[in-house]
Steps between C-alpha positions, in 0.01 A plus 500: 500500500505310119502188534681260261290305331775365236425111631162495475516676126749280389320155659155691273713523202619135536132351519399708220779355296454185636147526374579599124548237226711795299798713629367801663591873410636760724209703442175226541748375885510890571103536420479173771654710722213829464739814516819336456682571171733265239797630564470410925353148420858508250696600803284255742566178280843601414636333839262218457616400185900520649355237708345283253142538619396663164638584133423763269469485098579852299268567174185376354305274745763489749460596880560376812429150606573235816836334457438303816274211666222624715491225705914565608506893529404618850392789627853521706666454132344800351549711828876477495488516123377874510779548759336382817328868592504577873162426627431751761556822478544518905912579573722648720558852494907519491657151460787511705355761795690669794197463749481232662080516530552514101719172505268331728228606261674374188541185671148413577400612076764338421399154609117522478548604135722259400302213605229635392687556151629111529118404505368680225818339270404168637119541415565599188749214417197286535235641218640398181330691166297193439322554885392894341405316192307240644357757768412741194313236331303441797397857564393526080319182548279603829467898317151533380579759237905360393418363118298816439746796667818386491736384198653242676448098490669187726842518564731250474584322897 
């Protein structure tokens, strides 16, 4: 099974931008994201930017950059900004079944994964961009090797 790992690449491509003093291409956020390509990241930040999250500059030193405070943007926010993806791929196996083990079944998934589903939204309601900022920093700070392997540098909390 693939998982969908859309969240978790957009929240990377949000820190990154977060951490750039210049708008960002489509090409140096899809080389952030090893083996994606510019024209997904594109498609990615298109919905974000609908939102307000980021904006996006054609030409000659334009790019994509944050349009939006880190310290106000939650996790929850950016979920339901790239359309709230269902977060398990558990289901039932016809929706509206005949058998009545089936119903009973759908009725005990049903429940279990929508709490379960309820918690997860809540969690992430609570982790705004400036907690992955601040928790960034702290990982690059405690990283023996950061200043001399990786191109990146505080970002802002």
């Amino acid at each position: 099974m693939k998982i969908d790992s859309k969240l978790s690449s957009i929240l990377h491509l949000l820190l990154h931008m977060a951490q750039s003093e210049r708008p960002m291409t489509s090409e140096a956020l899809a080389a952030c994201l090893q083996g994606s390509s510019p024209v997904v990241v594109r498609r990615t930040l298109a919905g974000l930017r609908e939102a307000g999250f980021v904006s996006s500059e054609r030409g000659h030193g334009g790019g994509w950059v944050l349009a939006c405070n880190l310290k106000t943007v939650t996790l929850r926010d950016v979920y339901d900004a790239v359309g709230a993806p269902t977060v398990f791929a558990i289901g039932h196996r016809s929706d509206n079944p005949e058998c009545l083990v089936e119903q009973a079944v759908n009725e005990a998934l049903s429940g279990a994964l929508q709490e379960a589903q309820a918690l997860l939204v809540q969690r992430l309601g609570r982790v705004t961009l400036a907690d992955l900022a601040a928790d960034f920093n702290r990982r690059f700070d405690a990283h023996p090797h950061a200043r001399s392997h990786h191109a990146h540098h505080h970002l802002p909390e």
